[in-house]
C-alpha positions as CSV (number, residue, x, y, z in Angstrom):
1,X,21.5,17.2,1.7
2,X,17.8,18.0,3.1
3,X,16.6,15.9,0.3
4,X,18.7,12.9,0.9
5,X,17.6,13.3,4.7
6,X,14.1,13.6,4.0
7,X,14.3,10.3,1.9
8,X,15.9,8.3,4.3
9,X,13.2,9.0,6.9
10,X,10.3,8.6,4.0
11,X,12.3,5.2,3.0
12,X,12.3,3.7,7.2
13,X,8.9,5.1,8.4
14,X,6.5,2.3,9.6
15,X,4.0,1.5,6.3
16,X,0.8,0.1,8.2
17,X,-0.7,0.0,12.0
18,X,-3.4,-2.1,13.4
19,X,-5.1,0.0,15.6
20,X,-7.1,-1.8,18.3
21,X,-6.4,-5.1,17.1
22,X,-9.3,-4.0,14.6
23,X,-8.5,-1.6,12.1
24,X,-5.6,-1.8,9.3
25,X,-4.4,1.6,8.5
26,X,-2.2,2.6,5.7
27,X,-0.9,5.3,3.5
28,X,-2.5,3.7,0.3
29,X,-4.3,0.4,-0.3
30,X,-4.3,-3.4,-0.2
31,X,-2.4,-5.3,-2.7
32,X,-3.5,-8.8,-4.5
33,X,-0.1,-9.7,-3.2
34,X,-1.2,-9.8,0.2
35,X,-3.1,-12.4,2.3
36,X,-2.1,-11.9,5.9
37,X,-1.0,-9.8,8.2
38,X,2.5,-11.6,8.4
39,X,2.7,-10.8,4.8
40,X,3.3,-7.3,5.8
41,X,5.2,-7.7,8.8
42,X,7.9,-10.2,6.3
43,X,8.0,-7.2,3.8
44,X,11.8,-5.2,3.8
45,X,10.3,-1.7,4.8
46,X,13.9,0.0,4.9
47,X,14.1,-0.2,1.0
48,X,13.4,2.4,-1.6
49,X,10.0,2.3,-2.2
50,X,10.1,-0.1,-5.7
51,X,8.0,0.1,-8.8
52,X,5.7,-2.8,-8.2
53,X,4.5,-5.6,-5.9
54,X,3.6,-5.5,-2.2
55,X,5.2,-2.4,-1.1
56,X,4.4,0.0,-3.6
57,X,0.7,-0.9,-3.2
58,X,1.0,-0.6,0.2
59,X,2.3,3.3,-0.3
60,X,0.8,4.4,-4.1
61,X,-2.6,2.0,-4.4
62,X,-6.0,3.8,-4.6
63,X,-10.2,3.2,-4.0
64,X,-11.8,2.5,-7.4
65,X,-14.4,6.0,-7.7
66,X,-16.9,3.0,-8.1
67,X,-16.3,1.3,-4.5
68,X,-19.4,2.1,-3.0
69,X,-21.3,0.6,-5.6
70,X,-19.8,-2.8,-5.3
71,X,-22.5,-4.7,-3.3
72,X,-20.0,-6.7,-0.9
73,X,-18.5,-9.2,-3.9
74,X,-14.7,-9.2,-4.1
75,X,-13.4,-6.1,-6.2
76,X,-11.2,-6.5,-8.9
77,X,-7.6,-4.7,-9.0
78,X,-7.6,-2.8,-11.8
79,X,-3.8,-1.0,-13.2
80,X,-3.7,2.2,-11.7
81,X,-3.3,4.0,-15.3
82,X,-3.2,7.3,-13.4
83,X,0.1,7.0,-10.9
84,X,1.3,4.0,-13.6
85,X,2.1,1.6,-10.7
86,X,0.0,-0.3,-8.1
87,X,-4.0,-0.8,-8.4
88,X,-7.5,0.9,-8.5
């Protein structure tokens, strides 16, 4: 069906780019699983987007409203109460 299509593309479509060796791009957020860039490139991309950890982050994570208050220390991730998966 259109709708199976559709997911298959959704479920192999690249998840992040570096552009200009600079500047990490992505649908959604970081993750606190995360540390390197290798960390991304090791995930299983042509997957089902799960639930939890790296991926779904990567796809479903949001800014906290507060982030430009933050004063350059390290935000917390805070549950994401709103989507109920991935982080604030």
């Amino acid at each position: 069906t259109f709708y199976n299509a559709c997911m298959d593309v959704f479920d192999a479509i690249p998840i992040c780019a570096l552009v200009d060796s600079r500047f990490l791009c992505m649908h959604g957020g970081l993750s606190p699983d995360l540390r390197t860039l290798a960390d991304i490139e090791n995930l299983d991309r042509f997957q089902e987007t799960p639930l939890s950890g790296p991926l779904c982050d990567l796809i479903w994570a949001d800014p906290r409203e507060d982030f430009d208050q933050i004063n350059d220390q390290q935000p917390d991730f805070v549950a994401n109460n709103v989507r109920g998966c991935s982080y604030f």
